[in-house]
N, C-alpha and C positions, 0 to 999 in steps of 0.2 A: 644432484651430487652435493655432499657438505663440502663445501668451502668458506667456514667464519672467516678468515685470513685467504686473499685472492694470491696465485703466483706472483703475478705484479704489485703486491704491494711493500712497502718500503722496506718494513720491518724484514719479511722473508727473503729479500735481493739481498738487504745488509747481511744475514745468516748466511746467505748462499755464497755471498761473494767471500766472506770468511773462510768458509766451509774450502770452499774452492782455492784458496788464498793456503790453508796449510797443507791440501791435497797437492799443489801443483808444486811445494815445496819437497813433497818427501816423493812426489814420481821424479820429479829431477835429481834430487840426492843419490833415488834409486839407479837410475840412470847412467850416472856422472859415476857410482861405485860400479855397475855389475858391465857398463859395455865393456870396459879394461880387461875387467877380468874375462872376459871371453876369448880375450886373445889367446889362453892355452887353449883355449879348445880348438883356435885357428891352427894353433902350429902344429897340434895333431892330428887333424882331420884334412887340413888344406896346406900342408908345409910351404910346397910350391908357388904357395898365392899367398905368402904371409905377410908379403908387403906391404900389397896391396890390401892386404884388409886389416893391417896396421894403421895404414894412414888412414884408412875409411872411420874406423872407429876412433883413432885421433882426432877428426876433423868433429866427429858428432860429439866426443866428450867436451870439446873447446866449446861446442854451439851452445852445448849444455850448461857448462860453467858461465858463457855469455847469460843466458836466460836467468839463469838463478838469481846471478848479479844481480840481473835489472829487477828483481823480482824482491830482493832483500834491501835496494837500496831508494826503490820509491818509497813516498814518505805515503801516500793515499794511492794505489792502484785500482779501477775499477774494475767492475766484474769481467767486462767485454775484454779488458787487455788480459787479465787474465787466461781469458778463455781463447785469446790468441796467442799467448805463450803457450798456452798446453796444445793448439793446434801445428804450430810450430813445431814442439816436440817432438808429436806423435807422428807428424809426415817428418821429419828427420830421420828419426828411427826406424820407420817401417821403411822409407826410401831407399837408410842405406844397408838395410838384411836384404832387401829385395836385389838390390846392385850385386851386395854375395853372392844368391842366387842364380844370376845372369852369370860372374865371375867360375862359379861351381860345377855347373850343368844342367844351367836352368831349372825345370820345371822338374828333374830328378835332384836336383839336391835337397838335400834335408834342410839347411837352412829355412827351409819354410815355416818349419815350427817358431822360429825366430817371432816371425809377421806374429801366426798365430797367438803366442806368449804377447804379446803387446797391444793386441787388440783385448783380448780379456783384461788386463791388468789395466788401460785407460778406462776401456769400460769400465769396470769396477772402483777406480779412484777417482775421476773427473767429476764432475754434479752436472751432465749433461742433460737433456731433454732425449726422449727417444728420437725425435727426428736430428736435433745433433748427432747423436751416436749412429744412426743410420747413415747421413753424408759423410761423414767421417773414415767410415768402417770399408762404406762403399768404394772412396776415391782412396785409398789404400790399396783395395783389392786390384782395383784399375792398372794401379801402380806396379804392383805385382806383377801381375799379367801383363804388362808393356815391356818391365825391365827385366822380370828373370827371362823374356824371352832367347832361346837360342835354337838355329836350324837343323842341330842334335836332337833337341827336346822330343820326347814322344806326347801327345796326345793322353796318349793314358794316366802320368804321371800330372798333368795339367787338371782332367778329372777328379782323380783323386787326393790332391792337394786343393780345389778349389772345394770339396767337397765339405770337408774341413775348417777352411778359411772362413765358409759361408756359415758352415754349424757357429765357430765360434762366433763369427760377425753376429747372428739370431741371439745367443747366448749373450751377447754382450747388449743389445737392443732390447732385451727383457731386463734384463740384470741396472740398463740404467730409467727404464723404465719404472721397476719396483724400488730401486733404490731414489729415485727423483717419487715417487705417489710416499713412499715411507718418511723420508725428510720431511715433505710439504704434512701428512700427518699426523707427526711428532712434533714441529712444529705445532699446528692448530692446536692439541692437546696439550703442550705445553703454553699457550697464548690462553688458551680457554681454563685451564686451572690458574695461571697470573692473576686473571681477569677474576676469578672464583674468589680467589685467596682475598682479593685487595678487596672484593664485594662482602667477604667474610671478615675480615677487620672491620671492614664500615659498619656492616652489621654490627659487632661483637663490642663496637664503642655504643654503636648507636642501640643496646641492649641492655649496656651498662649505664650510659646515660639516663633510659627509660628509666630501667629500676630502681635507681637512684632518687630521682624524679619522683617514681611512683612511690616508692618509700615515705619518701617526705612530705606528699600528700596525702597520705593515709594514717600516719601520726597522728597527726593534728584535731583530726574527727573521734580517731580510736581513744584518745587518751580526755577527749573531751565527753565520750560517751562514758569511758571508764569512770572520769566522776561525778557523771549523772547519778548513775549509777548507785554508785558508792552515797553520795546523797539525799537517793531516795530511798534506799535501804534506813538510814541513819534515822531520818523526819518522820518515816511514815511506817505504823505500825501496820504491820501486815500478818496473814497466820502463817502460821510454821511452815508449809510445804512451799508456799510462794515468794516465802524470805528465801529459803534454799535456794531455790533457782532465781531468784536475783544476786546472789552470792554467786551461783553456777554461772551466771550470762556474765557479769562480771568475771570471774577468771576466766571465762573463755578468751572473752576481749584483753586482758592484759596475757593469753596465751597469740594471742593473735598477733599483739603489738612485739612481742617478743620474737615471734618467726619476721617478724616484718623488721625488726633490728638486726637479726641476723641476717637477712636479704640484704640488706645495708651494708652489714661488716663484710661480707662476700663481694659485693662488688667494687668497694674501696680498698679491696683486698687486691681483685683482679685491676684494677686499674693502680693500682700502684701508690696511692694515697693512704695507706693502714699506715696512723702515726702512733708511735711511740708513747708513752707518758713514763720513763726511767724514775722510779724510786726505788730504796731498800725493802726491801719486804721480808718478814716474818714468816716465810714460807710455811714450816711447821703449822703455826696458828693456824693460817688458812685453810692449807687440808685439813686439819684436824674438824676448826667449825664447822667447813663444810661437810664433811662426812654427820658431823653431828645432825645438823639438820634433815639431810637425808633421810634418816635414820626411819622415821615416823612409815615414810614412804614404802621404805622398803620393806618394813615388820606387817605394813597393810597385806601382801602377797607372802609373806609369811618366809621372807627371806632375813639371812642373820649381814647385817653390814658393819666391817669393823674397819679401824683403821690402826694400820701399826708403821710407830715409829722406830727407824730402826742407826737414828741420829738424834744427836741433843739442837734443843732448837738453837741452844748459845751456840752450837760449832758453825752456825750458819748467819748467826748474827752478824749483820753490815758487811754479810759477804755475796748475797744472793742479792742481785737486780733485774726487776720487771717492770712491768704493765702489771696494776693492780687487776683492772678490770678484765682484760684479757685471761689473765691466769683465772678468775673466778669464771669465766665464759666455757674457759680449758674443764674444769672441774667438773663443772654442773653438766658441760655436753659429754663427759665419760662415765659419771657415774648414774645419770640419768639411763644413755643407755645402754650399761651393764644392768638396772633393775628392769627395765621395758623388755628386754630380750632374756631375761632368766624367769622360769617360773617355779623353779626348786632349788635348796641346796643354800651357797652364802658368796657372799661379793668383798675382796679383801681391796682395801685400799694402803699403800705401805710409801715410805718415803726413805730413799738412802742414795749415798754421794759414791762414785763413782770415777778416778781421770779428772777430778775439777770439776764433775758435772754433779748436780741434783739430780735424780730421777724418781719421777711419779710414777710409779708400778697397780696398775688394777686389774684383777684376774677375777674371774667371775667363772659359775658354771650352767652355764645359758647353752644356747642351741649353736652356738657358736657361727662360724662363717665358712663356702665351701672353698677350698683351697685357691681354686684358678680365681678367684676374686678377689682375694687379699690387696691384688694390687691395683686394684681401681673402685677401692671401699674410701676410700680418699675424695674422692672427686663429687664434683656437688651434685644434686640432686639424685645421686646415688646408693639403691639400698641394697640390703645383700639379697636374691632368687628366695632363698629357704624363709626368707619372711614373707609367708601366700601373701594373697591378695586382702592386707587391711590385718594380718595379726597383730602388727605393731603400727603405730601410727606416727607420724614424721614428714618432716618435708625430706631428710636427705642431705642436709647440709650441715649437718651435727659435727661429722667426722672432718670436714672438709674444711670447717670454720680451727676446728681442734687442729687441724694439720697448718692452715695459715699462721695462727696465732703462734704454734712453736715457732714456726720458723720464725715469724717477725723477732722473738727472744734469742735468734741464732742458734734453736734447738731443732731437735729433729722428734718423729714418732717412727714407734716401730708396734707390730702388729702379729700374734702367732694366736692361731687357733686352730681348735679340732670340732668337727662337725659333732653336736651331740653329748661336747664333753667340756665345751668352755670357750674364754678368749683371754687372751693378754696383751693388755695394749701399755706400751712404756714409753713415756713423754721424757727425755732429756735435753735438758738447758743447764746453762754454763754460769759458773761463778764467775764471781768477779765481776771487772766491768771493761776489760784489757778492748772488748769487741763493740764498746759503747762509745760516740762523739761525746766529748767531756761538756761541750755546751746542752748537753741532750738530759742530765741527768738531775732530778731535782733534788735539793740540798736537805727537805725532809726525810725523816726516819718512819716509814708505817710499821707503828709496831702493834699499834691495836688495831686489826682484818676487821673490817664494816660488811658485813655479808647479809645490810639488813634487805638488798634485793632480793638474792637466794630466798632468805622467811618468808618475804613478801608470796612469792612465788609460790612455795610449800604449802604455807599458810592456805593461801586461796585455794589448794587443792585438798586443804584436809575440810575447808568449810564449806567447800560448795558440795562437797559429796556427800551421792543422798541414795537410798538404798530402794531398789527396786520395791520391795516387801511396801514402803513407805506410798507408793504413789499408785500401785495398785487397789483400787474403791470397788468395795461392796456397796452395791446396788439395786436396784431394783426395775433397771432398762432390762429387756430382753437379749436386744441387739448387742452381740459381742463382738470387739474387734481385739486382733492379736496384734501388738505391735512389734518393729525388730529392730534395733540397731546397735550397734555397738558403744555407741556414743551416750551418755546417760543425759548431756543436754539436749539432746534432739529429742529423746524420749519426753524428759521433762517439759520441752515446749509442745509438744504433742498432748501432751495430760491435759495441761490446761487449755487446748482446743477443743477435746473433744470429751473432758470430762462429763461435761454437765448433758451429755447426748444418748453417750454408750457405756455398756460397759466395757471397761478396759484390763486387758491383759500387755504382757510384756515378755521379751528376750532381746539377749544381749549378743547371740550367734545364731546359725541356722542351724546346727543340729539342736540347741535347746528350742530352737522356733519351730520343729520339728515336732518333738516332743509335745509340747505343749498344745500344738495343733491335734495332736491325736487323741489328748486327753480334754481336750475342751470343745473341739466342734466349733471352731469362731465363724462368725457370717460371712467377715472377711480382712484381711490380711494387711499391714503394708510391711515393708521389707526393704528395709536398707540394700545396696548393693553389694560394697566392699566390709565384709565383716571377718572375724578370723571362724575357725571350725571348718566350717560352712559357709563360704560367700552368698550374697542373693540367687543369683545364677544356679546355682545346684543345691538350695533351700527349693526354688521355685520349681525345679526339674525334680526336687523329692516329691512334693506336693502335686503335681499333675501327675506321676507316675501313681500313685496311692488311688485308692479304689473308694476310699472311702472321702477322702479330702480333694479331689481333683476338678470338684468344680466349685472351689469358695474362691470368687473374687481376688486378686492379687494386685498389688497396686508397690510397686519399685519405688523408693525413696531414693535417687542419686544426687549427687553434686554432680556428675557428668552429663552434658546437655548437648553433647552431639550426636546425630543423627544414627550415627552406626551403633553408638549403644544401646540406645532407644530399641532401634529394630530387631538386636539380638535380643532383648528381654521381652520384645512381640513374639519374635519368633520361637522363645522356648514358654509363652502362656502369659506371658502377664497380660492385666485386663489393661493398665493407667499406669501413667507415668506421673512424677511428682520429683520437679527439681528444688536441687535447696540451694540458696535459701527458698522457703515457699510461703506461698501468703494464707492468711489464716481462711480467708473466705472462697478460695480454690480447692485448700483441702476437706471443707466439709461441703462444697458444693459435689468434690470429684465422688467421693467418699456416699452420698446421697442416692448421686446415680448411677452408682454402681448396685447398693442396695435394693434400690427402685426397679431397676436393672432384673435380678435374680431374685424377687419377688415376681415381677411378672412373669417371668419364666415358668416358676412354679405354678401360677395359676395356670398357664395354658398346659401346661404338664396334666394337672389336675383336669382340666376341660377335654383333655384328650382321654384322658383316662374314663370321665364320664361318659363320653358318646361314645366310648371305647365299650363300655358296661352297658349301657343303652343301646349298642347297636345288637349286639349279642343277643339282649333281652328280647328285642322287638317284636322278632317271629314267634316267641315265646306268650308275650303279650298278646298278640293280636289274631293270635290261636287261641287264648282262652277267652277273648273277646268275643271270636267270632261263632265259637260253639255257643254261649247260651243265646246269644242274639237269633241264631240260626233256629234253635230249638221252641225260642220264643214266639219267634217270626210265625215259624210251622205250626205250633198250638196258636196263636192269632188269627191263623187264615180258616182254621177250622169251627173258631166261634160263631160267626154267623149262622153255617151250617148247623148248626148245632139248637143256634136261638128260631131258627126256622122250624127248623124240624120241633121242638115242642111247640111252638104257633100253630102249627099242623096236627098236633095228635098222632103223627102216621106212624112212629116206634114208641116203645114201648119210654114212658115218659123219665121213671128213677133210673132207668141206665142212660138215658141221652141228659141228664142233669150229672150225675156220675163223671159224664165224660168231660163234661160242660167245666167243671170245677178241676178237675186235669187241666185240662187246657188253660186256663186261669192260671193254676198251681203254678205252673212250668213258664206261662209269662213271668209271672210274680220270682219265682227264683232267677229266671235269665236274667231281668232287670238286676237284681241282687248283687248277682254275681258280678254282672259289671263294674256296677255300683263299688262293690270291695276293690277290684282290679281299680279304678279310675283313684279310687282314695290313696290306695297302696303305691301309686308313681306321683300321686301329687307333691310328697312333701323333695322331689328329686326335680321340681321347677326350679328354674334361675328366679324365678318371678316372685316367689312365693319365701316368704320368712326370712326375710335379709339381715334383719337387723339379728344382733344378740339378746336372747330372752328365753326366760324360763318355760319350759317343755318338760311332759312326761317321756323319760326316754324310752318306757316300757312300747308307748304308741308306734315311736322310731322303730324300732326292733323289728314288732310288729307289722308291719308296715314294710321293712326288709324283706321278712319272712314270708310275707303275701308275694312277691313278687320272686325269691325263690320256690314257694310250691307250685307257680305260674307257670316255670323254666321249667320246671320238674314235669308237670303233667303235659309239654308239651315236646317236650324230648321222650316222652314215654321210657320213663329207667325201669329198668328189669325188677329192681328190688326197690323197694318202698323206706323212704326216707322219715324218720321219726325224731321230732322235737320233742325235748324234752326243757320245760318253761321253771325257773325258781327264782321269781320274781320277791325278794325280798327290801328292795327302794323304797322309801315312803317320800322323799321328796323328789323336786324337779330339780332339773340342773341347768346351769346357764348355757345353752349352744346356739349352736346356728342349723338347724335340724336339716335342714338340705345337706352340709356337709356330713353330718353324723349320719344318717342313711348311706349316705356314702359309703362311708367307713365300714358300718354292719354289712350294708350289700358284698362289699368286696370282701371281709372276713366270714361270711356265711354261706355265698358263694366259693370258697376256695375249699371250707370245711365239706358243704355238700362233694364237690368233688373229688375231695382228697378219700370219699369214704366211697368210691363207685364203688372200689373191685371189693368191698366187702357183701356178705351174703343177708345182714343185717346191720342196717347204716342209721344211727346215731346223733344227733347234734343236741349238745346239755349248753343252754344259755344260764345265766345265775344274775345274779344284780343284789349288791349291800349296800350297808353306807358305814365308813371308814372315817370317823370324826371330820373333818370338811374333805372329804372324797366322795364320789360316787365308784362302787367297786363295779366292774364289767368283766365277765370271765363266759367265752366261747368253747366250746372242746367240741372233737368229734375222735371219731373210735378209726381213722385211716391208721397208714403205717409210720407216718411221723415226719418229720424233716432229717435227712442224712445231717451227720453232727458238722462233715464239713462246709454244708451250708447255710447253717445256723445263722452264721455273723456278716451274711450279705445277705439275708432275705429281704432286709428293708433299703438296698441300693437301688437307683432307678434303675431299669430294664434288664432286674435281674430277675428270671424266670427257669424253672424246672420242668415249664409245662410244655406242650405242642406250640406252634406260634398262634394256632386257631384258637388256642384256649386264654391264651393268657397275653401281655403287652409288659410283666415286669413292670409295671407303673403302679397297681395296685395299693400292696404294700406299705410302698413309699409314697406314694399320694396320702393313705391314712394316717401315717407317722407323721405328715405334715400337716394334715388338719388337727389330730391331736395336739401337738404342740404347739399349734398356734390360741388351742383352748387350754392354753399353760396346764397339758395332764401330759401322761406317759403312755404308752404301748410296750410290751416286750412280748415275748416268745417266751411260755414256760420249757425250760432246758433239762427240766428234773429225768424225762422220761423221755424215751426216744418209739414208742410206744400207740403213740397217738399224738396231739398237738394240741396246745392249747395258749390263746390270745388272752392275755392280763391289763383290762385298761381301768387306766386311773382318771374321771374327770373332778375338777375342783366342781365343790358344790355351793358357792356363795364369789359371787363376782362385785365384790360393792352394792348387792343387792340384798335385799330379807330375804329372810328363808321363807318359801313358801309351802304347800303339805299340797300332795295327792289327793285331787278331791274325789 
């Protein structure tokens, strides 16, 4: 059972004895008014006996007023006397309704209800315990039963009032029951939020302490980095893309020191320490500069930013006092984010007086804010829902720092907007200086606004940016990786990681990282989380959903390094995780073996695919092995008889020579036969021709082809399959000839089959050469590929056939050894008529050209 706070502990007796202390004040009150008043009901119900129940209830009002007394005039009563003035009462009372009773007709008078009426009403007012309220209730009842007795009385009447007496007695033994567990209840939960509260202060100091603290130690590094920095940029000439992004790491870091000055003015804010610096100030001037400088910013996003004055700046001269700095903090965090949150249309910044007041008026037409949040877009670390995950970027204390700083001026903000169609945010502060301590105010005039921080700031944002177009390199790596983030410095320190490796692509959202995946094929990905458009999350959920992109490596780029984010981005496909900041030699390690990774794959893809084509073959094989062996074997066994029988004379000698030379013949072909069969699987060894080098690829073909009319003559087809050869290559090409058999195997095979159900079947191989190509073109005379499957034939385990016939690895297995021999494959699409395979291989790898001997 919870009990933080025990019944007996001090705290809850003090409460109770209180508690008890106003209760036992207003039951006697009650008391001392309503016995009196029962007197009319004496005189009408009991006329004859109204003496006597005159003085009865005289004597308990006197008791009554006795107790109160004692009650009102101790200076410290404890709980125990308490609780013996209300026992007092209570047998007072029920003693003297119950003497009525005896007085009336005993156990037939209604005064019974009296008893009753008072046992609920103690119960319910006293802060007794249930076993108080039970002796209580009980030795009342007693009471009852001794005094209303009279030798009139029936039996029946005593029944039925005790019936009663008892309900309520029960009634009142739960009633103090659940009002004694409620108090003790209310109690703990109000002890346990005290206890909360005073733990949330401590907290909430020791929060602002921290950050305080952490503020000040994070300066000191930052702005000492910042002029490394700045420094080394100056001294050391560097090329152009790597000056940017030392300009970029640079304003990063004086954007950094700037959220961490703001974390500063927030919590000197909350703690009550945001001072003052009172001067005159040029109001006018300042908004005006600062809109000026904006200006650049805003024209970047193709937004129009003006400012209108709608006062002279003399009516305001040496009547407007501020905080310089603050007012420039004011500015920049409203008009900053009117452009971050607009991406069409124009931002007006206006100034006019009002009641005594200034007011800074900015209306923008942005996405504006949805209603039910208006009133807590104020509060720190707070942004509005309708900006997803990462559209705009911010800590959240923009608005909050802009609402402290009015106030500190004795102004106020006000806030209107429509979802879609804008916002209006209105800063008033007050003239003069009626609201100002006269020692607080500096005797200067700022009449010329120094807003060279603001430049400072701009500045760094117009020089560090650097245009995607710019840090994307043509190359000559294979390996493509897509990069994603919204950030352009994370991209930038990415480039020069893994510049000198891969080739590099780039996006700034997921639907463009989308996009760009489908039109480039990258090897593999990394992908920021928090982006706008597109989050990582449902970039990466596009990408595994897609048929064509669902198995290229994905690697999440976060700043969030807790466990639970981690596992959602497992759980919806990502391969790797990569937190930032990240280190350069984790990202090209992670990065490697992932590659390494889906490179192996593929080969076993491939190797399945082979013994997938060589299981097939085998009975094919080993049927045409075993016929000329067979045939051979047979004309072998017959030669001797043969060489005998002419040693003998005994037949006729030109026909047993005749036969002799048959026999012979037919050894001599079986070996042959073999002979081509054993050449035709050799060059589909692992063992055999590893390396890259020049081959006639007409032998490949060939050599294909042997081991398709192999299949052929041991499936016995109905209809005879005819090649048709135009061999027009005169050089070698650079392969791996095991692979390339490959390839012809499985596109010669699919041609043979696709041409059964004709009644004469077809297959036209061709070969040219294409100024450094070698041209490869396959056809056979089937019925074509349907048009809707065109654009998956080359996916893995996509298949049209039986499952006995085919594994869908085919295809895609040769499109991956072709382009690991930097050539092409496609599917002629002209005709839908027949089929025909287009490959392109390169004919000079860093090698002479060599000629067909």
């Amino acid at each position: 059972m919870e009990k933080p706070i025990t019944i007996r502990s001090f705290a809850f007796e003090e409460e109770t004895r209180q508690f008890a202390y106003n209760r036992m004040k207003i039951i006697l009150m009650i008391t001392i008014v309503f016995v009196p008043l029962f007197n009319g009901l004496d005189y009408i119900m009991a006329r004859e006996s109204f003496r006597e129940l005159f003085t009865l209830r005289l004597i308990n009002t006197i008791e009554n007023l006795i107790l109160l007394s004692a009650l009102l005039l101790a200076k410290k009563i404890s709980f125990t006397a308490i609780k013996f003035i209300g026992w007092i009462c209570f047998i007072s009372v029920c003693t003297m309704i119950s003497y009525m009773c005896h007085l009336l007709g005993g156990y037939s008078s209604t005064y019974y209800a009296g008893v009753t009426l008072a046992i609920v009403v103690f119960s319910l007012f006293m802060p007794w315990k249930p076993l108080h309220a039970a002796i209580n209730c009980l030795i009342i009842y007693l009471i009852y039963i001794i005094l209303a007795y009279q030798k009139t009385s029936s039996v029946n009447y005593l029944i039925n009032n005790s019936y009663f007496l008892l309900s309520s007695i029960t009634i009142g033994i739960a009633s103090s029951h659940f009002n004694y567990q409620l108090r003790l209840k209310e109690f703990n939960n109000r002890s346990s939020l005290e206890k909360a509260n005073i733990q949330l202060k401590a907290l909430d100091q020791a929060k602002t302490r921290f950050f305080t603290n952490l503020t000040h130690e994070f300066r000191t590094p930052l702005v000492s980095l910042s002029t490394l920095l700045q420094m080394i940029g100056e001294r050391i000439s560097l090329d152009s893309k790597l000056s940017v992004f030392l300009k970029s790491s640079s304003a990063s870091l004086d954007e950094m020191l700037e959220n961490i000055n703001d974390l500063l003015s927030k919590t000197k804010s909350d703690q009550g320490f945001l001072q003052m610096n009172w001067a005159v100030i040029n109001i006018v001037e300042l908004v005006s500069k600062t809109v000026e400088i904006f200006k650049p910013i805003a024209a970047k996003k193709n937004l129009h930013l003006r400012f209108k004055n709608l006062i002279g700046s003399s009516t305001l001269q040496k009547k407007f006092y501020g905080d310089s700095f603050k007012l420039k903090k004011i500015l920049n965090n409203i008009i900053n984010n009117a452009i971050k949150y607009t991406q069409k249309g124009q931002i007006e910044v206006s100034l006019h007086t009002k009641d005594n007041k200034v007011i800074i008026q900015i209306k923008d037409s942005g996405i504006g804010i949805p209603k039910d949040e208006l009133e807590t877009i104020f509060k720190p670390f707070t942004q509005a829902s309708n900006n997803t995950l990462r559209d705009v970027k911010g800590t959240g204390l923009g608005l909050s720092i802009v609402k402290d700083f009015a106030e500190a001026h004795q102004g106020k903000v006000t806030i209107k907007s429509q979802l879609n169609r804008g916002t209006q945010l209105s800063i008033e502060l007050p003239l003069g200086k009626e609201h100002i301590e006269p020692h607080q105010i500096e005797t200067k005039v700022i009449d010329d606004v120094n807003i060279e921080d603001l430049t400072k700031i701009t500045d760094a944002f117009k020089n560090s940016e650097i245009k995607l177009s710019e840090l994307t390199q043509k190359n000559s790596y294979s390996t493509k990786l897509l990069l994603v983030d919204d950030n352009i410095q994370v991209l930038q320190a990415l480039y020069f990681i893994l510049k000198d490796d891969y080739q590099l692509n780039f996006a700034q959202d997921g639907e463009e990282a989308f996009k760009k995946s489908k039109k480039i094929k990258p090897d593999l990905i990394i992908s920021d989380i928090m982006m706008p458009n597109k989050n990582g999350y449902e970039f990466l959920q596009s990408i595994r959903q897609d048929y064509e992109l669902k198995n290229i490596p994905l690697i999440l780029l976060t700043a969030k390094v807790d466990i639970e984010s981690k596992l959602k981005g497992l759980d919806k496909g990502a391969n790797d995780y990569i937190s930032k900041p990240f280190n350069i030699l984790e990202v090209k390690s992670r990065i490697k073996n992932l590659l390494e990774h889906k490179k192996l794959e593929r080969e076993l893809l491939q190797n399945q695919e082979q013994l997938a084509s060589l299981g097939k073959l085998i009975s094919g094989v080993t049927h045409e092995i075993m016929n000329p062996i067979a045939y051979a074997k047979s004309a072998a066994e017959n030669i001797p008889y043969f060489l005998q029988a002419l040693s003998e004379n005994k037949e006729d000698k030109t026909k047993i020579e005749k036969q002799l030379a048959i026999a012979l013949d037919n050894v001599q072909d079986g070996i042959h036969r073999v002979s081509e069969v054993i050449h035709a699987i050799r060059l589909l060894s692992p063992s055999e021709h590893q390396d890259l080098n020049f081959y006639d690829i007409h032998q490949i073909i060939d050599a294909a082809l042997k081991i398709i009319q192999v299949n052929e003559k041991s499936s016995e087809k109905q209809s005879k399959l005819n090649i048709h050869r135009n061999y027009q290559l005169k050089d070698k090409v650079p392969c791996h000839p095991r692979q390339l058999s490959q390839v012809f195997l499985n596109l010669l095979t699919n041609a043979a089959q696709a041409s059964e159900q004709q009644m004469t079947r077809h297959i036209w191989i061709s070969t040219s050469q294409d100024t450094d190509f070698a041209k490869i073109s396959i056809k056979d005379n089937g019925p074509g590929i349907p048009q809707e499957y065109q654009n998956k034939i080359f996916h893995p385990f996509f298949t049209t056939k039986t499952p006995e016939k085919g594994s869908g690895l085919g295809l895609y297995i040769s499109k991956q050894i072709i382009n690991e021999h930097q050539g092409t494959i496609e599917l002629d699409k002209s005709t839908d008529e027949n089929t025909e395979f287009k490959l392109l291989i390169p004919l000079y790898k860093d090698r002479k050209k060599e000629k067909v001997a």
